[in-house]
N, C-alpha and C positions, 0 to 999 in steps of 0.2 A: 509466443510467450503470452501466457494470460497474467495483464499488465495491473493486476491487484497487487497493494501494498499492505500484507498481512503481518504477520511476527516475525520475529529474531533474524529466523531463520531463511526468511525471503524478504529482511531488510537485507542482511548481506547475501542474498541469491540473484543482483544484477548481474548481468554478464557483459564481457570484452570479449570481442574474438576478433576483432580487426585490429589491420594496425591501420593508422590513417597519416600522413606526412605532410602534415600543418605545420606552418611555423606558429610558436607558440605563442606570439604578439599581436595574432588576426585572428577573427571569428571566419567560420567559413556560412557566408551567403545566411541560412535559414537557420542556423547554428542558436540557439538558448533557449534555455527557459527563463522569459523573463517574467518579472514581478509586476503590478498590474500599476504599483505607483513610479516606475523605472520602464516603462515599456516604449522601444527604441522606435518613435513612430515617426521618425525623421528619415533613418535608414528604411523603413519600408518605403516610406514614399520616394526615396531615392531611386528605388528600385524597383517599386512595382508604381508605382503614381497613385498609393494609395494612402494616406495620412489617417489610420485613427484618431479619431476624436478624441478627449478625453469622455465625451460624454457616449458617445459608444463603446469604449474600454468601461466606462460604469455598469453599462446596462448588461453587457456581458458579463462581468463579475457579479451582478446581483441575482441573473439568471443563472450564474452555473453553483454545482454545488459539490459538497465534499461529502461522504459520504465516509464514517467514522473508522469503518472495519476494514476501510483498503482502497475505495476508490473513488471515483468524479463521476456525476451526472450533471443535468440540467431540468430546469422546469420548460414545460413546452406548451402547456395551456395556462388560461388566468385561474384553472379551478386546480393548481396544485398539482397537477397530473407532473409527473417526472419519469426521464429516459436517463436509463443507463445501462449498462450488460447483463447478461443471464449470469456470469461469473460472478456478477457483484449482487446479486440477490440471492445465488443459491443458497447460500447458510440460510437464508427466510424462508425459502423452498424445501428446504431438506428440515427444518425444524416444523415445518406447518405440515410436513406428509407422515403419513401414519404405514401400519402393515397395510391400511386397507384402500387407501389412497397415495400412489408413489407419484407427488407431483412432478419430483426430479426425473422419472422418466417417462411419465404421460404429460406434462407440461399442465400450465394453471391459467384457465381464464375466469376471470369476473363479467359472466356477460349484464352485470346487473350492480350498481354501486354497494347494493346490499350483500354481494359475494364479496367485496375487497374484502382481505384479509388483515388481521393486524400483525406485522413482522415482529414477534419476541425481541428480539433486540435488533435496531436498526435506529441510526441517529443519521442525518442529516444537517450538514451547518452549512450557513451564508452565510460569506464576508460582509461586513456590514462597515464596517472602518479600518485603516489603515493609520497609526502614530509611531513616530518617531521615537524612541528610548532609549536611544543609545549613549545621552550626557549618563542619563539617572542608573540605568548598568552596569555602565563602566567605570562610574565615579564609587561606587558601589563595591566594585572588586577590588578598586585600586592599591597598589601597595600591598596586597595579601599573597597568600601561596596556602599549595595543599587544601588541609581541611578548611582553615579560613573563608577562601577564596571561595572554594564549595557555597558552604555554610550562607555566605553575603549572598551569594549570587540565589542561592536559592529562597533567600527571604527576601529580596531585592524583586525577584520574578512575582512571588506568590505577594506582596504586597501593591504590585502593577497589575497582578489580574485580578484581585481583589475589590480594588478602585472600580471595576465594571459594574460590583453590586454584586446582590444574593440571589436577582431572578436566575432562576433554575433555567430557562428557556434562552438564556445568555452564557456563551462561551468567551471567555478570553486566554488569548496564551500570548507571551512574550515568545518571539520568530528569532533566530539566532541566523546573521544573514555573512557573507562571505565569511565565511570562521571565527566567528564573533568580532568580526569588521564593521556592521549594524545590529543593533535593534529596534527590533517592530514589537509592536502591540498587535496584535489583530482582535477584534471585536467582531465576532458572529451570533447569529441569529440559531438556535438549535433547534431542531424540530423533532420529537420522540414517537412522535405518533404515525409512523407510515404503516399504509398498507398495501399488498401485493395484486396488483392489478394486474401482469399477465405476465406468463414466463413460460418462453418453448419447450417442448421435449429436448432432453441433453442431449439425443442425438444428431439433431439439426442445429440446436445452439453452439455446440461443440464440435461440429461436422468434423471428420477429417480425424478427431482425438490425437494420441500424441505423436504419428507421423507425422501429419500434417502440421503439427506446431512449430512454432519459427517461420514458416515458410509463407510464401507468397508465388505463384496466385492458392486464395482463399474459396474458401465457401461457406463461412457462418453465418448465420443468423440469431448474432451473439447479441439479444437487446431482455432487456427486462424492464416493464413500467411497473411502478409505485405510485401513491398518491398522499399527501401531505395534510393529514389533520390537524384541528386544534380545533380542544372542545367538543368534539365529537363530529365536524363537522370538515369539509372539503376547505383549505384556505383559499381564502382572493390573492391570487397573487400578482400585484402589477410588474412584475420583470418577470420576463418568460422569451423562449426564443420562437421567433416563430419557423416552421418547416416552409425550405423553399420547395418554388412550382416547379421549376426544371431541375434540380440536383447540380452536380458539378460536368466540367468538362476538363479537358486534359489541357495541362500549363495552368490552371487559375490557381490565384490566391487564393490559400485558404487558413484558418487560423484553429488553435486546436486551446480552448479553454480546460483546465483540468488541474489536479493534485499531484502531480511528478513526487513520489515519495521518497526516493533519496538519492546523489549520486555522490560519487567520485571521486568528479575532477580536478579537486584542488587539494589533495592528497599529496603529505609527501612520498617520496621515492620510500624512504624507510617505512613510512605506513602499507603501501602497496607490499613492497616485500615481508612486511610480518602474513598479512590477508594471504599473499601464496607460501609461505612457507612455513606458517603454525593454524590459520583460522579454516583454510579451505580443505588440506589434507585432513583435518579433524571431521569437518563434518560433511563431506560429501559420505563417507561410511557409516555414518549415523542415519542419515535422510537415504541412505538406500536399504539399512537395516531396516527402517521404519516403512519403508517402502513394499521391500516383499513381505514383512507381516502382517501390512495390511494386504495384500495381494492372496495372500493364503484365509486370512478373517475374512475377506467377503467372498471367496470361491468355497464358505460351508451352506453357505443357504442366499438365495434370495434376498431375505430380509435381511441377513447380514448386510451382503451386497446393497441395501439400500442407505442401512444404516453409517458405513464405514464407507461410502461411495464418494461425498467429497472430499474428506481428507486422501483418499489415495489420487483423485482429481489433481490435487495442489501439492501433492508430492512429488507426483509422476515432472510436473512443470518445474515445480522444485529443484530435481535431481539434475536436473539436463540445464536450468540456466548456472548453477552454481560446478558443474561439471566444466562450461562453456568457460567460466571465468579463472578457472581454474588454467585451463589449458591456455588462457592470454597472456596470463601474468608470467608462465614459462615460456611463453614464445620470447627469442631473446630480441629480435627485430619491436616485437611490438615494447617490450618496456626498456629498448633504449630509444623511445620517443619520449616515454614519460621522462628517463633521465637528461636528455635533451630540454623538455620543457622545463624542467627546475632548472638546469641548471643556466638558463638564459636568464631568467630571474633573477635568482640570483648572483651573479655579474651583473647585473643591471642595479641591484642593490647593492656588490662590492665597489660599485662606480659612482654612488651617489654618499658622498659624506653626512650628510643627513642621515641616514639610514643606517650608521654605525652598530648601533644598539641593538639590532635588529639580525643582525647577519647571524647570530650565534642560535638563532630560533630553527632552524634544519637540525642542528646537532642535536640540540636538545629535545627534541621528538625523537629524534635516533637514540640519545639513550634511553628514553621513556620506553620504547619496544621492546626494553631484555626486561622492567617491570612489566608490562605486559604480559611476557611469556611467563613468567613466576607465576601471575595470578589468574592465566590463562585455563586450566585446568576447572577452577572452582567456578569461574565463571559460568563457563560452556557448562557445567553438567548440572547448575542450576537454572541455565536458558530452557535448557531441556523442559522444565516442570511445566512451562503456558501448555505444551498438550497433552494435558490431563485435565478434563474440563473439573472435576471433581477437587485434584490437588489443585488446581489455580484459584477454584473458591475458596477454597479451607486459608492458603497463603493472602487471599482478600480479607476473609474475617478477620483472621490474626492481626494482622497488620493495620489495618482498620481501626479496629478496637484500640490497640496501643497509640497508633497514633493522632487518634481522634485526644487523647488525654495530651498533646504537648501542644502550645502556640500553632497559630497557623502558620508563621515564618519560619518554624521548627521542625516541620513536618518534609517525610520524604516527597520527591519527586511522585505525583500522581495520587498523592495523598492529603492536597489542601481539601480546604472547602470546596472548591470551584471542582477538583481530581474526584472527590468522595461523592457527588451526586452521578458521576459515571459510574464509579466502582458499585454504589446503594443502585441504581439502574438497574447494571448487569444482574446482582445477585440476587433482583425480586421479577426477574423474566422469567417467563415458564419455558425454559428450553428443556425439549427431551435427552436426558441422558443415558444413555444406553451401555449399562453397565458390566457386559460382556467386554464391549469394544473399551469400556474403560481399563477393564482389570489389565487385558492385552496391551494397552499403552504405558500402564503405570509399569508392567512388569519390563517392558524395554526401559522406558526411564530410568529407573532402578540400575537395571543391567549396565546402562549404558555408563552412567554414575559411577557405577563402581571401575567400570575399565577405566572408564578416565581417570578419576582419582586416586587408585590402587585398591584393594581389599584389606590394607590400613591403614590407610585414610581414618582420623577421626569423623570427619564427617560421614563417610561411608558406614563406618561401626556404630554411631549413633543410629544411624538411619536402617539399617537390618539388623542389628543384634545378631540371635542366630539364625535368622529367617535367610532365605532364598531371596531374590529379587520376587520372584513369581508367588511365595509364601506370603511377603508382605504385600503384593498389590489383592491378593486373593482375599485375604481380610481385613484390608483396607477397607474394598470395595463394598465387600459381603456385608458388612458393619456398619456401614454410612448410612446417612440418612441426611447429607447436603443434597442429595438428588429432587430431595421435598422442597417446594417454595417456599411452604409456611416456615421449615426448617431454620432456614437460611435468614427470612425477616425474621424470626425470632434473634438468632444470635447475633444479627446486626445492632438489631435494634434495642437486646441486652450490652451492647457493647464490652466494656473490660470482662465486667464482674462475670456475664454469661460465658464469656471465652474460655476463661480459667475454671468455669464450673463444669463446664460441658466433660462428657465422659465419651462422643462422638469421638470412633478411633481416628478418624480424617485428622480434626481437631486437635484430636492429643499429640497424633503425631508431629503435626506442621509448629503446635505449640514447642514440642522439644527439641526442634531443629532451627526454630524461627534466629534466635542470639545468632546461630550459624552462618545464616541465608544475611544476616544483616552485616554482621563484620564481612564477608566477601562486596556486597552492597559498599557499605562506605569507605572498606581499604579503595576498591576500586574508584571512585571517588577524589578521595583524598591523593591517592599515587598516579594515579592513569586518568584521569579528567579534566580535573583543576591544572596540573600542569601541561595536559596538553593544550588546554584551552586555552592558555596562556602565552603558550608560544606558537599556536595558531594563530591568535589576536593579532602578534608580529610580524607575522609571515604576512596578515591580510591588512594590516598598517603598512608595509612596506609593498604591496601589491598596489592598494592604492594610492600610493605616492605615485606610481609607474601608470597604471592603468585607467584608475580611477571607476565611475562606475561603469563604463563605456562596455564592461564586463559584466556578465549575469553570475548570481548566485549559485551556488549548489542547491539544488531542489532538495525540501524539507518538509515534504507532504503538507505543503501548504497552496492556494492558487496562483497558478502561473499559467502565463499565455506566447504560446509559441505560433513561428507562421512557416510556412512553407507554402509547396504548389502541389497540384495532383504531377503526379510522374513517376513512370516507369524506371526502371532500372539496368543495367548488365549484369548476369550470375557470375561466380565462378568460374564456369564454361563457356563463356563467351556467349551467352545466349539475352538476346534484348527480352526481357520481361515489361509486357504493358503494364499500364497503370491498373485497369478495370479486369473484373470477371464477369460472366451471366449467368442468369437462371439457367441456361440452355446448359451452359457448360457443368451446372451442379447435378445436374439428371445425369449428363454423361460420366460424372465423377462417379456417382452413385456405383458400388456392387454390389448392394441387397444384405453385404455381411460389415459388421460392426470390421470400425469406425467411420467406415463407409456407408453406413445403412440409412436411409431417409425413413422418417414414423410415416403413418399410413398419412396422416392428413395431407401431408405434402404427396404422396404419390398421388391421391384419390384429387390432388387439383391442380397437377400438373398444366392437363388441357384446358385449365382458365388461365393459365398464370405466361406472363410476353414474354418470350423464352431470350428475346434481346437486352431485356432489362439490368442494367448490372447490379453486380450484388455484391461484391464487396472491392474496393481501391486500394492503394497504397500513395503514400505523399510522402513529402520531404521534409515535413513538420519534426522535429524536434524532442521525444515524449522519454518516458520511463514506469517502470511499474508505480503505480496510483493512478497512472492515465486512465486506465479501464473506465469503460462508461463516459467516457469526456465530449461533448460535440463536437463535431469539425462545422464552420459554420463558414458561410463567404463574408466578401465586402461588405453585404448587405445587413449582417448578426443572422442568415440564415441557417439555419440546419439543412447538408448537407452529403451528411456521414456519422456516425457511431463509432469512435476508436474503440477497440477492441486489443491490439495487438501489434506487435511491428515482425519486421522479416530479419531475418537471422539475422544480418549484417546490423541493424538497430541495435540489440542485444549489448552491440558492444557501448552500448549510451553512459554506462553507468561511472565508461571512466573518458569519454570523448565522443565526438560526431564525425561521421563520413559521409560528406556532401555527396560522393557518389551511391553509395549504396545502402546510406542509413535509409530503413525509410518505414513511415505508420502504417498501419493497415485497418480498416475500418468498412463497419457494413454502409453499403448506400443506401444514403435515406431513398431513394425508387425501389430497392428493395424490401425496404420495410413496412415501405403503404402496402406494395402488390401483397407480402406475406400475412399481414394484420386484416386487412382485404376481404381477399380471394381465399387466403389458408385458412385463417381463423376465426373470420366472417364477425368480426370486433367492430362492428358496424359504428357501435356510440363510440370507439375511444378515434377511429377513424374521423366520425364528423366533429368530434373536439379538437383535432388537429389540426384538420381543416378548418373548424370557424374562428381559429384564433389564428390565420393566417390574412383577415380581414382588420 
């Protein structure tokens, strides 16, 4: 599983496939993702004799970083230099290669700081503070319901991140933490200026492709450096981790810094049963329709193949974890665990008098589900629009524009002050858009819209008139001209009056459909949010009566740090799986033919490279997709490993842990020196690693 935390569609594509037989009142051993101001350094030291500092839990959170479009890195030299996955830089890779330059499959080096590249869109952010919000939130909500409730909370948020100020180069977001149980502030550092310092051929960073996905033992050489400007220039940066001199060894503590983007586990039973029996059966046949048409778009040319090559990359990953979660939610062994866990809970809340008020919050999510289903429909087939890079800008401008005209505490979700210098970001990047591939997407979209909807649907009728699905993406695309930079800053930065002049068909269209797109927006909202939010609040008020914090969060693509050890496994078949793989073993892997095919570099330096050296581990660290790019570091805050990915039995994280057979998977840092080395002969970025190990 390539453990990036992208859109909609691979927020809900974790997967379950185990069952695990916890009781529900114990964590198991390495089990959470915890928060970095809650992180449980009493029970480690219980258990391994190892006490985080508070001041080593700093220096790791100011060295690791989030990475905006889906995953975690860290910085690893004091010049800005940062590690994180080839997965998590290809959009920089596949946006910076041209016909005539295929980075994505000849790979990218900067043998020279003057080659770094600048990534089109790529943000970067440091935690930088940690507050508490949770009086001023919740007093804030209090007493309301539906749209109110909304409405507070959303001027309540956008008035806390506000309070950060207007530097541009400062994030703040209000963190919604056991089901709106806490709130956090976080205050990060943003950083917009990276650039692309080195990225493998996707055949070796990807080794293995979609067999080998899920699985362990591995062979990637899944890493990608960037480097952090400001000003034009390399940042000084004093937190950085440094690369240890021996690597890991089997049984050590190790801890795994990183962005876990969503999970689960504190779902009720009625929630889980909507996800398998209206959210998954809808769009596993969307992500696979979208699937083989891209699979036919780049089997017409090369360039195609170049151009459509990540997204069928993140589909093919797509298909198969949301396929996975699918098939958990019907195993009936595995989700009468979940009804087991609720329902111990609750009996623990029917048994405490205090918690009176509180008991009627399971139901009332249960009835929230059949609204759900009502507005299920409009939802899903406006999810749909983020892939179409061309409609997703046209739905920026609009919305932009109108909502730049109302209060900041007025304004939708992703649309303050603080939301509008991401959205003005994206829409003044020079990414290539490749208007074949678009028409072909827009015209699924469409298609897919209208099945969902019906073919009378008002909004469907609105949106094709008498056109084809494939009629209107054809002159949609034919016609636009958001594909231009200058296009796009112009009508931003016309605001209202340009939106409503533009004769831009993108434009006009998104314009006559926009009233649409917003009532589905804040019915859902007003009917499906605010009350569930509400009576999640209860569920994790009466959790913590019982638990208290002694419990971790549900991961919220925010930073968290988990620990575990290096260790092997049992399969399915009763087969012990070690922890390590080697160089040796990735030659032997090799057959010459794709997905198994090494690029020449790596053959041609075979006989330099220690054929004992491992190359990629598994541990018992705790992750989920946004892990991607995350360090595995020891005792010491060293680097140690590269997460990349977990082994099928992991997968199941998104709704619980299996202390036997969950487990991460990660390139070793020995494998990384010898390939950056010996492969790539990346001589300076090698002694930058090395001198910031002094």
């Amino acid at each position: 599983m390539k453990l990036k935390f992208r859109n909609i569609l691979v927020v809900l594509a974790q997967v379950a496939l185990l069952v695990w037989l916890a009781s529900p009142l114990l964590l198991h051993g390495e089990e959470g993702m915890w928060t970095f101001n809650n992180f449980p350094s009493r029970t480690v030291a219980a258990h391994y004799g190892f006490a985080p500092s508070q001041q080593w839990l700093n220096h790791l959170r100011l060295s690791s970083l989030r990475i905006a479009e889906g995953c975690s890195a860290s910085f690893i030299s004091p010049q800005g230099l940062v590690m994180t996955n080839h997965h998590c830089v290809l959009e920089c890779v596949q946006q910076l290669s041209t016909a005539g330059h295929n980075f994505v499959q000849n790979g990218f080096i900067a043998q020279s700081a003057a080659e770094e590249k600048k990534c089109p869109v790529f943000e970067l952010d440091q935690l930088m503070q940690i507050s508490d919000v949770t009086a001023e939130v919740q007093g804030a909500i209090a007493g309301k319901t539906g749209a109110a409730a909304s409405a507070a909370l959303h001027a309540e948020e956008a008035e806390l991140e506000k309070s950060c100020g207007s530097d541009s180069s400062t994030l703040c977001q209000v963190v919604s933490l056991y089901e709106g149980g806490v709130y956090n502030l976080y205050r990060y550092k943003k950083y917009t200026d990276v650039r692309l310092v080195f990225a493998p051929e996707m055949s070796v960073a990807q080794f293995g492709g979609d067999p080998d996905n899920f699985n362990f033992p591995r062979f990637d050489f899944d890493i990608g450096l960037v480097r952090v400007y400001e000003n034009g220039h390399p940042i000084s940066s004093p937190n950085y981790l440094k690369w240890s001199a021996d690597g890991s060894k089997k049984g050590e503590l190790v801890f795994v810094s990183g962005n876990p983007g969503g999970t689960s586990r504190q779902l009720t039973v009625a929630q889980l049963a909507f996800e398998r029996d209206t959210d998954l059966p809808n769009l596993i046949p969307a992500i696979s329709e979208r699937r083989g048409l891209l699979e036919r778009f780049n089997a017409e040319s090369p360039e195609r193949a170049r151009q459509g090559g990540e997204a069928l990359f993140f589909d093919e990953n797509t298909y198969k974890v949301i396929f996975g979660r699918e098939q958990a939610l019907l195993d009936p062994k595995f989700f009468a665990t979940k009804v087991a866990e609720e329902q111990h809970l609750r009996s623990a809340v029917d048994a405490n008098p205090k918690l009176a008020a509180d008991r009627s919050a399971w139901n009332d999510i249960a009835q929230i589900q059949k609204v759900r289903a009502d507005h299920f429909d409009g939802e899903f087939a406006i999810g749909l629009f983020r892939f179409s890079m061309l409609l997703n800008d046209a739905v920026a401008l609009v919305r932009s524009a109108d909502q730049r005209e109302r209060p900041n505490s007025e304004r939708l979700r992703g649309y303050t002050d603080q939301g509008l210098v991401r959205v003005q970001h994206n829409l003044a990047a020079a990414v290539p858009i490749y208007k074949d591939l678009e028409e072909m997407q827009l015209g699924w979209i469409f298609s897919a819209a209208r099945r969902q909807l019906g073919v009378d649907d008002p909004l469907v009728v609105k949106m094709l008139g008498k056109e084809s699905p494939e009629q209107l993406a054809q002159r949609l695309v034919s016609g636009t001209h958001l594909d231009e930079v200058a296009v796009r800053a112009d009508l931003y930065k016309g605001g209202e009056a340009a939106i409503q002049a533009s004769t831009d068909p993108m434009i006009v269209f998104v314009r006559s459909i926009e009233p649409d797109l917003l009532a589905i927006v804040k019915n859902s909202e007003a009917q499906i949010e605010a009350p569930t939010r509400a009576a999640a609040e209860r569920i994790a008020k009466a959790r913590f009566a019982i638990y208290g914090t002694s419990i971790y969060p549900d991961a919220t693509f925010t930073p968290r740090l988990s620990y575990g050890t290096v260790k092997g496994f049992t399969d399915a078949r009763g087969h012990v799986v070690q922890p390590y793989t080697t160089l040796g073993q990735l030659f032997e892997r090799a057959t010459g033919a794709p997905p198994f095919e090494l690029p020449p570099s790596w053959i041609h330096a075979q006989s330099s490279l220690n054929s004992s050296t491992p190359m990629n581990l598994c541990t018992t660290n705790d992750i989920i997709g946004g892990n991607s790019g995350s360090p595995l570091v020891n005792e010491k805050g060293e680097i140690v490993g590269l997460i990349f990915d977990g082994n099928i039995y992991s997968i199941g994280g998104n709704y619980g842990y299996d202390a036997a057979k969950n487990r991460a998977v990660a390139v070793d840092s020995r494998a990384l020196m010898e390939g950056l080395g010996k492969v790539y002969h990346l001589t300076r970025i090698v002694e930058e690693i090395q001198s910031a190990r002094q």
